[in-house]
C-alpha positions as CSV (number, residue, x, y, z in Angstrom):
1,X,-166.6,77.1,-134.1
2,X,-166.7,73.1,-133.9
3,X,-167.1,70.4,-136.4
4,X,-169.0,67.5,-134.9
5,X,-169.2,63.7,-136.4
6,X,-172.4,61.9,-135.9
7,X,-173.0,58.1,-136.6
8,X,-176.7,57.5,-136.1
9,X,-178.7,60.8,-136.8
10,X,-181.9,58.6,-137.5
11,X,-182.0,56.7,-134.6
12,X,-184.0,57.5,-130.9
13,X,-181.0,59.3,-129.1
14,X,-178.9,60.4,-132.3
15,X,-182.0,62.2,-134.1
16,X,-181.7,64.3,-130.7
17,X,-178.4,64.8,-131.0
18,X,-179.0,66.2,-134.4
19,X,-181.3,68.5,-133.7
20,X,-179.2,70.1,-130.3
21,X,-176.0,70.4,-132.6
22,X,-178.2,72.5,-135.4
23,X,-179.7,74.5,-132.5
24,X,-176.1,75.2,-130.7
25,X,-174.1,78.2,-132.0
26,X,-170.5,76.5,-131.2
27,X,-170.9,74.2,-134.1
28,X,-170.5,75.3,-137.9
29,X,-170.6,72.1,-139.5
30,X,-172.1,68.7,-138.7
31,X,-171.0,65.6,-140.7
32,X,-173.4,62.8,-140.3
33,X,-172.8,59.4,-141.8
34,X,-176.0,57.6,-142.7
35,X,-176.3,53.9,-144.6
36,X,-179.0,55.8,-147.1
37,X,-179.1,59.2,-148.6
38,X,-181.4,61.4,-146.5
39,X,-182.7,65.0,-147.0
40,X,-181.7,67.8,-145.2
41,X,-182.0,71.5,-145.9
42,X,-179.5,72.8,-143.4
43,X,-176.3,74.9,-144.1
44,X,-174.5,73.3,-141.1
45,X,-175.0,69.8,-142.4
46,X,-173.1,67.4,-144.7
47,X,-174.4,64.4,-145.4
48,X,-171.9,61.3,-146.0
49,X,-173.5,58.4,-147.3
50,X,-171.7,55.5,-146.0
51,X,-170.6,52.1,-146.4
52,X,-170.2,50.6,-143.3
53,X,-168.3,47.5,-144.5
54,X,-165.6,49.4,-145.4
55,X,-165.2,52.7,-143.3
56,X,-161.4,53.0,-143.9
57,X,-162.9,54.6,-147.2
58,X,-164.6,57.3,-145.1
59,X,-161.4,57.7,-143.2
60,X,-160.5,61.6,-145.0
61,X,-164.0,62.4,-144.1
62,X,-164.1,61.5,-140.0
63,X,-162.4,64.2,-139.0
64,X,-163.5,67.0,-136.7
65,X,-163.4,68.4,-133.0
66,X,-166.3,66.1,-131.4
67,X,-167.3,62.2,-132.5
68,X,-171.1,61.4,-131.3
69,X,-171.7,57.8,-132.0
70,X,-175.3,56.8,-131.5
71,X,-175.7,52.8,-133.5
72,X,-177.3,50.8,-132.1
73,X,-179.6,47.6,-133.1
74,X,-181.5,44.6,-131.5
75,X,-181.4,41.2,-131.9
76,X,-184.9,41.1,-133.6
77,X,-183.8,43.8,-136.2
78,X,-180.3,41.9,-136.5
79,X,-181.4,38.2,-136.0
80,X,-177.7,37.4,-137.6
81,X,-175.2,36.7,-134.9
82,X,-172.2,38.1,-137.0
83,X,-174.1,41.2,-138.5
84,X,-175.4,41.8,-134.4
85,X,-171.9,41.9,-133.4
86,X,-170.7,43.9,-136.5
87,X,-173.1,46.6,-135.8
88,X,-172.8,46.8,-131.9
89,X,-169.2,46.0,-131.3
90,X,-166.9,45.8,-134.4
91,X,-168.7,49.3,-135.9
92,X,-168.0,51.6,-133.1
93,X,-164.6,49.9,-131.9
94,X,-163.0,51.0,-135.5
95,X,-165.1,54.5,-135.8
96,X,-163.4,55.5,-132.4
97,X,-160.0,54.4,-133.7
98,X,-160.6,56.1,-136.8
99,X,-161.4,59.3,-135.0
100,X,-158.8,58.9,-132.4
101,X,-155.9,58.5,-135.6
102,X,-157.8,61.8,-136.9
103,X,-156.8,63.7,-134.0
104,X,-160.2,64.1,-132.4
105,X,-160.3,65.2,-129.5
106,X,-163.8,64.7,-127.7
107,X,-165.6,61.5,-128.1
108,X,-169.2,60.7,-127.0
109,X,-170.9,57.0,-126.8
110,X,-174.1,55.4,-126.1
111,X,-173.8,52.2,-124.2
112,X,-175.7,50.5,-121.7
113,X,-177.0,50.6,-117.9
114,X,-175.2,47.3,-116.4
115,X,-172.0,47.5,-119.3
116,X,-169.6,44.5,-118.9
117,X,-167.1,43.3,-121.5
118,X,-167.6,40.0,-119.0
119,X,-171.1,40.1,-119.5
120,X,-172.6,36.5,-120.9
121,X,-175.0,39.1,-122.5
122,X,-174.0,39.8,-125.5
123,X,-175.4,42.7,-125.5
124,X,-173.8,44.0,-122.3
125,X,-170.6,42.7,-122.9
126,X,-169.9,44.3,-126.4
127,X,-171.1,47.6,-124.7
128,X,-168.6,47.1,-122.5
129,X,-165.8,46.1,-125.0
130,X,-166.3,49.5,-127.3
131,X,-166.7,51.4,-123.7
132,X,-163.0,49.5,-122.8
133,X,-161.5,50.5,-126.3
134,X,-162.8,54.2,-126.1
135,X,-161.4,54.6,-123.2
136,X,-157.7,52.9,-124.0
137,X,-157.0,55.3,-126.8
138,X,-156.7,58.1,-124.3
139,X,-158.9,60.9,-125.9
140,X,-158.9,64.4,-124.4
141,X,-162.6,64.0,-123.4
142,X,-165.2,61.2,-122.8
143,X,-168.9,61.0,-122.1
144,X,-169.7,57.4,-122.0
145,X,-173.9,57.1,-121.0
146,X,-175.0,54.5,-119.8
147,X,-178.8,54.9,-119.6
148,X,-181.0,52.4,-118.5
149,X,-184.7,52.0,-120.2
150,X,-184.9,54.9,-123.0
151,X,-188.0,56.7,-123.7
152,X,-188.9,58.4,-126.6
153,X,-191.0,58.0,-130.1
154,X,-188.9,55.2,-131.9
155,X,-189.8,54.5,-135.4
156,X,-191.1,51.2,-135.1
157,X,-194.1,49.9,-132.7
158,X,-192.7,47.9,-129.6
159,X,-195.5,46.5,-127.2
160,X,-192.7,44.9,-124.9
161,X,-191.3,48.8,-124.4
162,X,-194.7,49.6,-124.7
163,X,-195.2,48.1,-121.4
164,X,-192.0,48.9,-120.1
165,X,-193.1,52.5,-120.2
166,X,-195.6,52.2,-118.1
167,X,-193.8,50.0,-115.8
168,X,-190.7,52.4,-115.6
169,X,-193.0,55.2,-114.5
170,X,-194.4,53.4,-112.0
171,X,-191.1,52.3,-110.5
172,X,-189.4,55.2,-111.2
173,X,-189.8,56.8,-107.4
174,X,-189.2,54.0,-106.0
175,X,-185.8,52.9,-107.5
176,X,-183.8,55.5,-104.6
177,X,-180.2,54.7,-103.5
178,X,-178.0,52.5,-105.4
179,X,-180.9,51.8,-107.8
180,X,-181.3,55.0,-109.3
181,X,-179.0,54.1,-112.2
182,X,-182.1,51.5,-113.2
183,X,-184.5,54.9,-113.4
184,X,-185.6,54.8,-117.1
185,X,-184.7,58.4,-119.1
186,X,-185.8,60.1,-122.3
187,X,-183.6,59.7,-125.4
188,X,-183.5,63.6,-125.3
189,X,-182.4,64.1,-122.1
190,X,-179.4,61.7,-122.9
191,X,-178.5,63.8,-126.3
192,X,-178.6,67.1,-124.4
193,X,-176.4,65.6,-121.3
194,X,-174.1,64.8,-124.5
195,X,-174.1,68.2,-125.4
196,X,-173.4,69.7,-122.5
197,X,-170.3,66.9,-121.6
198,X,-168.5,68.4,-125.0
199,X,-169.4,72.3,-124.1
200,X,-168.1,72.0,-120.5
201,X,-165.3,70.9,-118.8
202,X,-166.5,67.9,-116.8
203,X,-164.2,65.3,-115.6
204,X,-166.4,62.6,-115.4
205,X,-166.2,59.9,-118.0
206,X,-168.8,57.2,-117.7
207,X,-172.2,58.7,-116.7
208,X,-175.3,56.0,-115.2
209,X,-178.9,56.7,-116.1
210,X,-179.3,59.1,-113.2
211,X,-176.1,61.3,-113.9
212,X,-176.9,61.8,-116.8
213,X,-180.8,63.5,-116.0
214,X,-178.3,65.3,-113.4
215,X,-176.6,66.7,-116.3
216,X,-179.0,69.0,-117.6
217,X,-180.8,69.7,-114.2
């Protein structure tokens, strides 16, 4: 029996996430770190309420077998330039060196379709500085997704993904070939491929939008 980490049980992948660990027998606990103190009636979970300004506090606690990591933000909910970097960079670089110092052995990450630590987007290039840094640290297993437009029920009302959902199922067939990484995917797709990736033995490391539906085929 498994303990998994999970940093971002509340968001549109990690809530998934959640609910597949609590489902799957292989895990007995579930340690989920959360900025504010949440209810749930479940004897696998334990609920660490964190302050992500200073995780070497929380260092005792991130240990386990399996680290999901599942933050993410956007530049309208994190209009700051240093606190948008903090969250989508700085966060999960030290949370993976964290785990890796713990001894973890499996760790699981959700980036971005079109990842580049060369990027001029900031966005895409501090996906691809954590994906660079997870994979320096030499961990026994890695499942890096890349997914390209999520779908799913987030929290707040978007009408810019909105229309990207009806776009994305439009172009969906169409986008064959070399394109098939820009096919758009459900958030619960990407939390079960994530699954799977730490109850198999799957060589594969970084995983575009279409290898991961491939996943759970």
């Amino acid at each position: 029996m498994k303990t998994a980490i999970l940093f971002g049980s509340t968001g549109l992948v990690g809530r998934h996430v959640l609910n597949q660990l609590i489902q799957n027998d292989n895990y007995s606990k579930i340690k989920i770190f959360v900025r504010s103190s949440i209810q749930i009636n479940n004897s696998k979970i334990k609920v660490i309420q964190t302050d992500f300004n200073n995780l070497e506090k929380y260092k005792d606690e991130i240990e386990g077998d399996e680290c999901f990591f599942c933050i993410g933000t956007t530049k309208k909910n994190s209009p700051d330039k240093n606190e948008y970097q903090r969250i989508e960079l700085d966060i999960p670089k030290q949370v993976a060196q964290i785990a890796k110092s713990n001894n973890i052995n499996s760790y699981f990450f959700v980036s971005s379709g079109y990842a580049n630590s060369k990027s001029s987007a900031d966005y895409l290039k501090y996906k691809g500085l954590v994906e660079e840094k997870i994979l320096s640290l030499g961990f026994s297993k890695i499942g890096i997704m890349r997914p390209s437009f999520i779908l799913g029920n987030r929290k707040e009302f978007r009408l810019g993904e909105k229309i990207g959902i009806i776009i994305f199922k439009l172009l969906n067939p169409l986008l064959v070939g070399p394109l098939k990484k820009m096919r758009s995917i459900h958030s619960e797709t990407i939390a079960k491929a994530m699954i799977k990736l730490a109850n198999n033995n799957i060589d594969q490391k970084i995983f575009e939008s279409d290898q991961i539906s491939d996943l759970v085929k």
